[in-house]
C-alpha atoms as an extended CHARMM CRD file, in Angstrom:
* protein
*
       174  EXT
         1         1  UNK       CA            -86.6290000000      -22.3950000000       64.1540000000  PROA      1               0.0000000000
         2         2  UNK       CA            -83.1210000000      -20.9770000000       63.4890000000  PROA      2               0.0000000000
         3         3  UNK       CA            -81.8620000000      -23.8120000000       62.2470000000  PROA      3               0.0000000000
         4         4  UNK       CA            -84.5820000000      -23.9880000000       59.7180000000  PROA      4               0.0000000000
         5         5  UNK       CA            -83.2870000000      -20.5450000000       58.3600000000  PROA      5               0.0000000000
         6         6  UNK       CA            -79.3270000000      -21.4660000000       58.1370000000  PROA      6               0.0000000000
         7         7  UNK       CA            -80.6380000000      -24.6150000000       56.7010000000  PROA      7               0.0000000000
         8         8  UNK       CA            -82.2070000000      -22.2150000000       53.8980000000  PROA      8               0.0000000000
         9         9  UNK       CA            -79.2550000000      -20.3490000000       53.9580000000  PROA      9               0.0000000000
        10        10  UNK       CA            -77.2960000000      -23.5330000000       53.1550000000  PROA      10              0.0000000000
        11        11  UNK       CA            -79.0920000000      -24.5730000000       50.5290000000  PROA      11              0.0000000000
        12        12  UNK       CA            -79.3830000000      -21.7970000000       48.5790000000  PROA      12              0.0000000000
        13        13  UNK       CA            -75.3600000000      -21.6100000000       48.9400000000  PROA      13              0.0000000000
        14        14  UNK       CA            -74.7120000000      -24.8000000000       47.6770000000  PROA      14              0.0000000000
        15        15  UNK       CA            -77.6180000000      -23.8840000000       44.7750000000  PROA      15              0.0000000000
        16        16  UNK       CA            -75.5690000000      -21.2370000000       43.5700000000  PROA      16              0.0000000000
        17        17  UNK       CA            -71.9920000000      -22.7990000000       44.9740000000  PROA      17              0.0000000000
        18        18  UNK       CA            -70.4860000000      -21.9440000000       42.0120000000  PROA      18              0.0000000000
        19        19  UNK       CA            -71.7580000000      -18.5870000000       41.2160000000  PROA      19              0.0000000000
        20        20  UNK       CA            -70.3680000000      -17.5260000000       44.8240000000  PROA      20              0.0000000000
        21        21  UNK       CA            -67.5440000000      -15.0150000000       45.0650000000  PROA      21              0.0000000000
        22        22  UNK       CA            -64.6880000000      -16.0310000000       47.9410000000  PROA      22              0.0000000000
        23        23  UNK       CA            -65.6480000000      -14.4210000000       50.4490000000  PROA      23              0.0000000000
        24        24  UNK       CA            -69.3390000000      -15.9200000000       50.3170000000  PROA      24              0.0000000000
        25        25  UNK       CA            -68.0310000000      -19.3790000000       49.7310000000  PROA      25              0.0000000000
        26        26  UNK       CA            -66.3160000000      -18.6740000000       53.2890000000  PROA      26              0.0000000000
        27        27  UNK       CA            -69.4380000000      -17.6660000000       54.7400000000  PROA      27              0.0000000000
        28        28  UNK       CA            -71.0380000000      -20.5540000000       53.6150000000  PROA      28              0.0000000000
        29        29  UNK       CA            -68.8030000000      -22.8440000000       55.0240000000  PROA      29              0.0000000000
        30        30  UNK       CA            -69.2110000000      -21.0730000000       58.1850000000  PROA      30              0.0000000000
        31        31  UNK       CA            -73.2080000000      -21.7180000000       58.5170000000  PROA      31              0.0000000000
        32        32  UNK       CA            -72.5770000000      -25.3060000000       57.5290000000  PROA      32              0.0000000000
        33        33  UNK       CA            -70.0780000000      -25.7320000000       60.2340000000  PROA      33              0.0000000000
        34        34  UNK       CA            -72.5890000000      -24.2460000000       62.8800000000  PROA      34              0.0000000000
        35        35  UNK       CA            -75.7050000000      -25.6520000000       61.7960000000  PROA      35              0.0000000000
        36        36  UNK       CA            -73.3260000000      -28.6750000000       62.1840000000  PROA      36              0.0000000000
        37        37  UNK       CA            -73.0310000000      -27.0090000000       66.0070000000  PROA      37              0.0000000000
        38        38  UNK       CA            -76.3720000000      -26.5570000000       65.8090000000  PROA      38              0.0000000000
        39        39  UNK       CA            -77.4050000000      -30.3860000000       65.5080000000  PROA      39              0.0000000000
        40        40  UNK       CA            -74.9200000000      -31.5490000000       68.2390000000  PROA      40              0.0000000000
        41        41  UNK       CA            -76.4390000000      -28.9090000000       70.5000000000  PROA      41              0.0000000000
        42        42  UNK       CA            -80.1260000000      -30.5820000000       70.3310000000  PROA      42              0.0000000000
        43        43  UNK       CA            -78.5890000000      -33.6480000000       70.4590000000  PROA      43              0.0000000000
        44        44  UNK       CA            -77.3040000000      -33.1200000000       73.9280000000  PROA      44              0.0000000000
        45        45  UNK       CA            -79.9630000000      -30.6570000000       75.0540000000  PROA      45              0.0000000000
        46        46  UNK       CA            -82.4040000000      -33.6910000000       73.8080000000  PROA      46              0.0000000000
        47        47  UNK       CA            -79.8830000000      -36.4920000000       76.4760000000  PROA      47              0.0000000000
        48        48  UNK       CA            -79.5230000000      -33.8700000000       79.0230000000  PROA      48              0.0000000000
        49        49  UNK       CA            -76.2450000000      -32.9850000000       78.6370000000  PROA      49              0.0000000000
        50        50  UNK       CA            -74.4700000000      -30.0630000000       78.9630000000  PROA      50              0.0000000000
        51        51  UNK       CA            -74.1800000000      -27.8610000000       75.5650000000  PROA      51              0.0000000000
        52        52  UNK       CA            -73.1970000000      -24.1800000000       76.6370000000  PROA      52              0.0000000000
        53        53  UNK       CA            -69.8450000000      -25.1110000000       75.6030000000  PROA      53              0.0000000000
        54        54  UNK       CA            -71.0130000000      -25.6400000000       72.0350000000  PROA      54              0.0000000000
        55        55  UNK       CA            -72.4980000000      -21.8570000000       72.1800000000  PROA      55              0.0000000000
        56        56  UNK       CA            -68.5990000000      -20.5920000000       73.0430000000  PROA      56              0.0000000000
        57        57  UNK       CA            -67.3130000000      -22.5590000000       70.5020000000  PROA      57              0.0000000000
        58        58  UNK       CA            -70.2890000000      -21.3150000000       67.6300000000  PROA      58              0.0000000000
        59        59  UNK       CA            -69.0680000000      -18.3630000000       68.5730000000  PROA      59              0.0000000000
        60        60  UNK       CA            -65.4950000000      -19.0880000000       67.3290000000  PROA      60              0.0000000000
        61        61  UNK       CA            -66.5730000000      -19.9390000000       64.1910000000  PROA      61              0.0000000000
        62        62  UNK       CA            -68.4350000000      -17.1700000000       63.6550000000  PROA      62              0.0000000000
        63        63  UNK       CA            -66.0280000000      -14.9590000000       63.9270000000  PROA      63              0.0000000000
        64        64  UNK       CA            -63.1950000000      -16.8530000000       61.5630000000  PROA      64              0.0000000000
        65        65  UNK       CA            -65.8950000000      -16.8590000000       59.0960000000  PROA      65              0.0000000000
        66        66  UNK       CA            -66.0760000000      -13.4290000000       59.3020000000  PROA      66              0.0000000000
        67        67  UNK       CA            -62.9140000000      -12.0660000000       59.7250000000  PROA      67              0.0000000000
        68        68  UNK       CA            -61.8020000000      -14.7300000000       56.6990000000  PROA      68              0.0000000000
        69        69  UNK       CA            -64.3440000000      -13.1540000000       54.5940000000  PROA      69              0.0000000000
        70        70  UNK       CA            -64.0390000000       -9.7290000000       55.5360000000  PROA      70              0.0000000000
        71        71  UNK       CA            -59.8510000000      -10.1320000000       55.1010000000  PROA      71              0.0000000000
        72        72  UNK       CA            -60.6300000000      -11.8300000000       51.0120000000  PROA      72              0.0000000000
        73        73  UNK       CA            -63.2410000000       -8.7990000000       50.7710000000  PROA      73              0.0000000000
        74        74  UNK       CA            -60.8570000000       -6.2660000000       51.7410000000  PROA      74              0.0000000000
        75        75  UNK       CA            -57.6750000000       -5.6940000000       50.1940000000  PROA      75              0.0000000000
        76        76  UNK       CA            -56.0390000000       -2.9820000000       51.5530000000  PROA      76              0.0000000000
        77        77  UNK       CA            -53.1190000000       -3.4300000000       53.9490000000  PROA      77              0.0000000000
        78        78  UNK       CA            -54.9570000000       -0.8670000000       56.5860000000  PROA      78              0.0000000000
        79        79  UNK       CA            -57.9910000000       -2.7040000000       56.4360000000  PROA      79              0.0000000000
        80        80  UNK       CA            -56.4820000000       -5.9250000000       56.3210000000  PROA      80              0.0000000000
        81        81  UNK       CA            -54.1600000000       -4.8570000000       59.6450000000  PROA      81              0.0000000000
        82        82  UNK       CA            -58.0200000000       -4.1630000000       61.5050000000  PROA      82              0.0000000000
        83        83  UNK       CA            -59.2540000000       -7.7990000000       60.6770000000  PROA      83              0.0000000000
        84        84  UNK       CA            -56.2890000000       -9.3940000000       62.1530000000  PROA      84              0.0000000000
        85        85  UNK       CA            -56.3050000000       -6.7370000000       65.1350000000  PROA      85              0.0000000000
        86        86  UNK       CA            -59.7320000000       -7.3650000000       66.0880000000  PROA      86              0.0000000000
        87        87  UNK       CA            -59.6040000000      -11.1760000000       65.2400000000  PROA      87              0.0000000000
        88        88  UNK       CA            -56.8800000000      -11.4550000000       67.7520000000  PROA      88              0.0000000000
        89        89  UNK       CA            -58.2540000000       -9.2620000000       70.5690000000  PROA      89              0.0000000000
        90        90  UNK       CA            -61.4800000000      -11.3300000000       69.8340000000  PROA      90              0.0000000000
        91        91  UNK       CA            -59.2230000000      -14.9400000000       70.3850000000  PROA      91              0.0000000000
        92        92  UNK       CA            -57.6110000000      -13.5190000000       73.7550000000  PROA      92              0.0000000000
        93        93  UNK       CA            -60.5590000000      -12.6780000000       74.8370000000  PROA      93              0.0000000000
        94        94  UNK       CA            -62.0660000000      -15.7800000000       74.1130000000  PROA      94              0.0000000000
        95        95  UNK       CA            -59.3500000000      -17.7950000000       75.4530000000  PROA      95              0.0000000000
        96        96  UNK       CA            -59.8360000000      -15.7350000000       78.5430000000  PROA      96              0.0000000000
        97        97  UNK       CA            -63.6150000000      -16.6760000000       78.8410000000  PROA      97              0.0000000000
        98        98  UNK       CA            -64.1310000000      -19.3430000000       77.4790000000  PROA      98              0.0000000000
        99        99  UNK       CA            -66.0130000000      -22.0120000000       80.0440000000  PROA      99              0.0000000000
       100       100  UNK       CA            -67.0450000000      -25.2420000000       79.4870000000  PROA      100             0.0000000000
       101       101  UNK       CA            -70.1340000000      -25.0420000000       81.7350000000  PROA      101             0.0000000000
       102       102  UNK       CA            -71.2330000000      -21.5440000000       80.9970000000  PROA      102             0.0000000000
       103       103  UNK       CA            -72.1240000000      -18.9820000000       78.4750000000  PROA      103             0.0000000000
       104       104  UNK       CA            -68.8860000000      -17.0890000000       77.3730000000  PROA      104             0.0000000000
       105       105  UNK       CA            -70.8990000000      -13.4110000000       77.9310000000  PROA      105             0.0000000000
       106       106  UNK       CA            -67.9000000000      -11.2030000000       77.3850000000  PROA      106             0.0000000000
       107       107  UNK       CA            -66.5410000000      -12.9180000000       74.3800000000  PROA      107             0.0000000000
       108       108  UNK       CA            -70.2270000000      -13.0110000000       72.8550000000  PROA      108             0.0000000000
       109       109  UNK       CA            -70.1690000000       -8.7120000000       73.4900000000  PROA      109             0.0000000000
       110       110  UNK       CA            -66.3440000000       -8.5230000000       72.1460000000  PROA      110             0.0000000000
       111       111  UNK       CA            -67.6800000000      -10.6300000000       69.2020000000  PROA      111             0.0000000000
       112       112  UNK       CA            -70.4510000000       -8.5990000000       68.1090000000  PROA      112             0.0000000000
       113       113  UNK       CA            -68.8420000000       -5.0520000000       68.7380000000  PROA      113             0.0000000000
       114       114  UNK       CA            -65.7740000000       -6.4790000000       66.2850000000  PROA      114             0.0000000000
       115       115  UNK       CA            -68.4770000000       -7.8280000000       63.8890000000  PROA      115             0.0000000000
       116       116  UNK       CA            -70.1520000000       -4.4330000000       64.1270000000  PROA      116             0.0000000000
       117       117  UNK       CA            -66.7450000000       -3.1300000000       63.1080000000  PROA      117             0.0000000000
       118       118  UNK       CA            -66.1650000000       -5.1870000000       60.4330000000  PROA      118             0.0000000000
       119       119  UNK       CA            -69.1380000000       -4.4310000000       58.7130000000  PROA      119             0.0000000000
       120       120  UNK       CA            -68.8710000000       -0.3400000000       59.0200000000  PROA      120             0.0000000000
       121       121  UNK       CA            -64.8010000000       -0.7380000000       57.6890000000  PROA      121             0.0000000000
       122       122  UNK       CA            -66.2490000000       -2.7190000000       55.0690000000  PROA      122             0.0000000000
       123       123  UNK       CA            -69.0990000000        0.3260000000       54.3040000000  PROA      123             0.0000000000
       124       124  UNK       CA            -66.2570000000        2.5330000000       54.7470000000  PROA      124             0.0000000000
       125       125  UNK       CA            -63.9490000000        0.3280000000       51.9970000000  PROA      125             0.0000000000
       126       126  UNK       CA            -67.0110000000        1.0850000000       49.5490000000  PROA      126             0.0000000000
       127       127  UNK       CA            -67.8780000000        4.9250000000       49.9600000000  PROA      127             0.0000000000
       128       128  UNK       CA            -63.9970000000        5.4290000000       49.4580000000  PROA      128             0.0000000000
       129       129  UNK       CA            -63.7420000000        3.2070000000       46.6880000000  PROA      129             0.0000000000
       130       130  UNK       CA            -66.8770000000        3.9200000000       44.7560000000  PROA      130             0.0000000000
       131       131  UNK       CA            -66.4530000000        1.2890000000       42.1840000000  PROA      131             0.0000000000
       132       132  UNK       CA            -69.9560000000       -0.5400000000       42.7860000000  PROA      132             0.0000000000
       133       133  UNK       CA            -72.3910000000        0.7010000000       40.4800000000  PROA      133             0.0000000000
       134       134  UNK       CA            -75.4800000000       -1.1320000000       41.9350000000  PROA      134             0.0000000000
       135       135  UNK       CA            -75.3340000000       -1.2420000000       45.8330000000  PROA      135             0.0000000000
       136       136  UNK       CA            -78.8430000000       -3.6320000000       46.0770000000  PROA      136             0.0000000000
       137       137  UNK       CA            -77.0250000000       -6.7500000000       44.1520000000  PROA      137             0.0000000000
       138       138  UNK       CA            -73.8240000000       -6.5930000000       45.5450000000  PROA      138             0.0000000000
       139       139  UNK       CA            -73.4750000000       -9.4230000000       48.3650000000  PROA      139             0.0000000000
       140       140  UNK       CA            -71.3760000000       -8.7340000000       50.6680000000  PROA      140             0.0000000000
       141       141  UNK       CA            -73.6780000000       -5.8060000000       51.3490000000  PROA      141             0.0000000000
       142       142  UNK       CA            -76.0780000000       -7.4140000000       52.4200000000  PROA      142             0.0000000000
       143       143  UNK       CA            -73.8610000000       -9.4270000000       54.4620000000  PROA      143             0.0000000000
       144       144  UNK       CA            -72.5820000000       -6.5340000000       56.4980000000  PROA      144             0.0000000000
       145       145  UNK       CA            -76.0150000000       -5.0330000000       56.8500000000  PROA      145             0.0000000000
       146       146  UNK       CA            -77.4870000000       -8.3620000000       58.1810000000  PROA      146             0.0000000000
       147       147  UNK       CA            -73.9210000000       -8.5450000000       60.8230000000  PROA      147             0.0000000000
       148       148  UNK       CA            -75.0640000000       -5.1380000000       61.8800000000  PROA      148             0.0000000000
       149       149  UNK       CA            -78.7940000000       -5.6470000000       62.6760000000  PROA      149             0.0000000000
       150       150  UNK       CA            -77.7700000000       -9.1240000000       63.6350000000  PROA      150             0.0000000000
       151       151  UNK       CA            -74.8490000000       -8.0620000000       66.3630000000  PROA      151             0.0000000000
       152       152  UNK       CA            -76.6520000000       -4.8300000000       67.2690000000  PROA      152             0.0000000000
       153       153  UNK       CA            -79.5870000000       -6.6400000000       68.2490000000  PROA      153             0.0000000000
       154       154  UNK       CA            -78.0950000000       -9.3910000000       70.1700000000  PROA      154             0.0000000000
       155       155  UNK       CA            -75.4300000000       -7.1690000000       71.7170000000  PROA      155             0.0000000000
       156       156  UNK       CA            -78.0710000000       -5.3910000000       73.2000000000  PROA      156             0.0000000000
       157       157  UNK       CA            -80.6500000000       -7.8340000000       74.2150000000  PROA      157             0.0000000000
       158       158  UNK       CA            -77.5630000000       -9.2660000000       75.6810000000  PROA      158             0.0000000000
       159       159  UNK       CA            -76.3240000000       -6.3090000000       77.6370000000  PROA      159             0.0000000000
       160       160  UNK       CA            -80.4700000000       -5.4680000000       78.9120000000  PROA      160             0.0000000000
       161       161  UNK       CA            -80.9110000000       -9.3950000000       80.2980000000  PROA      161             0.0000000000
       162       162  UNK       CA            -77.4630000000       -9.3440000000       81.9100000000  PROA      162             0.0000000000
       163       163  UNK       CA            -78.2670000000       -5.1690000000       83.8950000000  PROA      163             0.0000000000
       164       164  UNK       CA            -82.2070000000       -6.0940000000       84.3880000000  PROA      164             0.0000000000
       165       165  UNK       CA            -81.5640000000      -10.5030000000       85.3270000000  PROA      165             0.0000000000
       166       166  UNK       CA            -77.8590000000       -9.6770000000       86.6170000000  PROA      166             0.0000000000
       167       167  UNK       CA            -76.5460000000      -11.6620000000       89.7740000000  PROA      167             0.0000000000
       168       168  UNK       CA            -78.6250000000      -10.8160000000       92.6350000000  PROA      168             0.0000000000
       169       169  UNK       CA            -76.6090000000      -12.2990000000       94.7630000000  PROA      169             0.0000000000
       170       170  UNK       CA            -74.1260000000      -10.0080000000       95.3010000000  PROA      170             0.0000000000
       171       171  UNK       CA            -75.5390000000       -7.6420000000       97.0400000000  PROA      171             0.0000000000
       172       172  UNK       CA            -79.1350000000       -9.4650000000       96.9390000000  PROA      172             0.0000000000
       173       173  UNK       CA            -81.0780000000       -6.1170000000       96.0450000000  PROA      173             0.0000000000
       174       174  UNK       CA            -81.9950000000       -4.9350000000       92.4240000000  PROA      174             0.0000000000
């Protein structure tokens, strides 16, 4: 069912390709590149093969698609210094966890929180700037509301499945 909705996504991207701004273009190429994830995941799930590797890597290109946008977005050399910071915290981290046979948890957490990040400097870049006259049709709005619910949510179903499923075996009580 996801993939149904990046597939709408997709095409109504390449419907409007060219009335796009940069940083949408960016984003754009980003769902096409993990819907493209998205396919090879089913493909193995479908042969029994391992996938979880393609969920790390998904998450990779999330976050370049992102942080590129966000950097084209916002100009100032502040802002611009807190993209790079927490797109390189967000690689080491990465590099750090990533696994080829499991879920990359901690870089999925590190991932949102940055997204969530991004999207509140970007709400911050607005307020100061006040130049938009109509918030509701300006894009990128939207954008960063949607990475908020979207990381907020996740971050947090992720962090309630991993305290109330953690490893029992540890210390094998609850």
């Amino acid at each position: 069912m996801p993939d149904l909705f990046i597939l709408l996504a997709i095409g109504t991207g390449l419907v409007n390709y060219f009335f796009l701004d940069k940083p949408n273009r960016w984003l754009l190429r980003m769902l096409i590149f993990s819907f493209v994830i998205s396919l090879i995941q089913i493909h193995d799930a479908a042969f029994r093969q391992n996938n979880l590797y393609l969920y790390n890597l998904n998450s990779l290109v999330e976050m370049s698609g992102f942080a590129v946008a966000y950097w084209i977005e916002l100009k100032s050399r502040r802002n611009r210094t807190l993209i790079l910071s927490g797109f390189v915290i967000y690689v080491l981290v990465f590099l750090y966890d990533f696994s080829w046979t499991n879920i990359a948890g901690v870089a999925l957490g590190v991932q949102r929180i940055i997204m969530i990040l991004y999207a509140l400097l970007y709400f911050h870049y607005i307020l100061t700037k006040m130049q938009i006259q109509n918030l509701l049709i300006h894009s990128m709005f939207w954008v960063s509301a949607g990475a908020i619910v979207h990381a907020a949510g996740t971050l947090f179903v992720f962090l309630f499945v991993k305290v109330t499923l953690g490893d029992l075996s540890s210390n094998g009580s609850y």
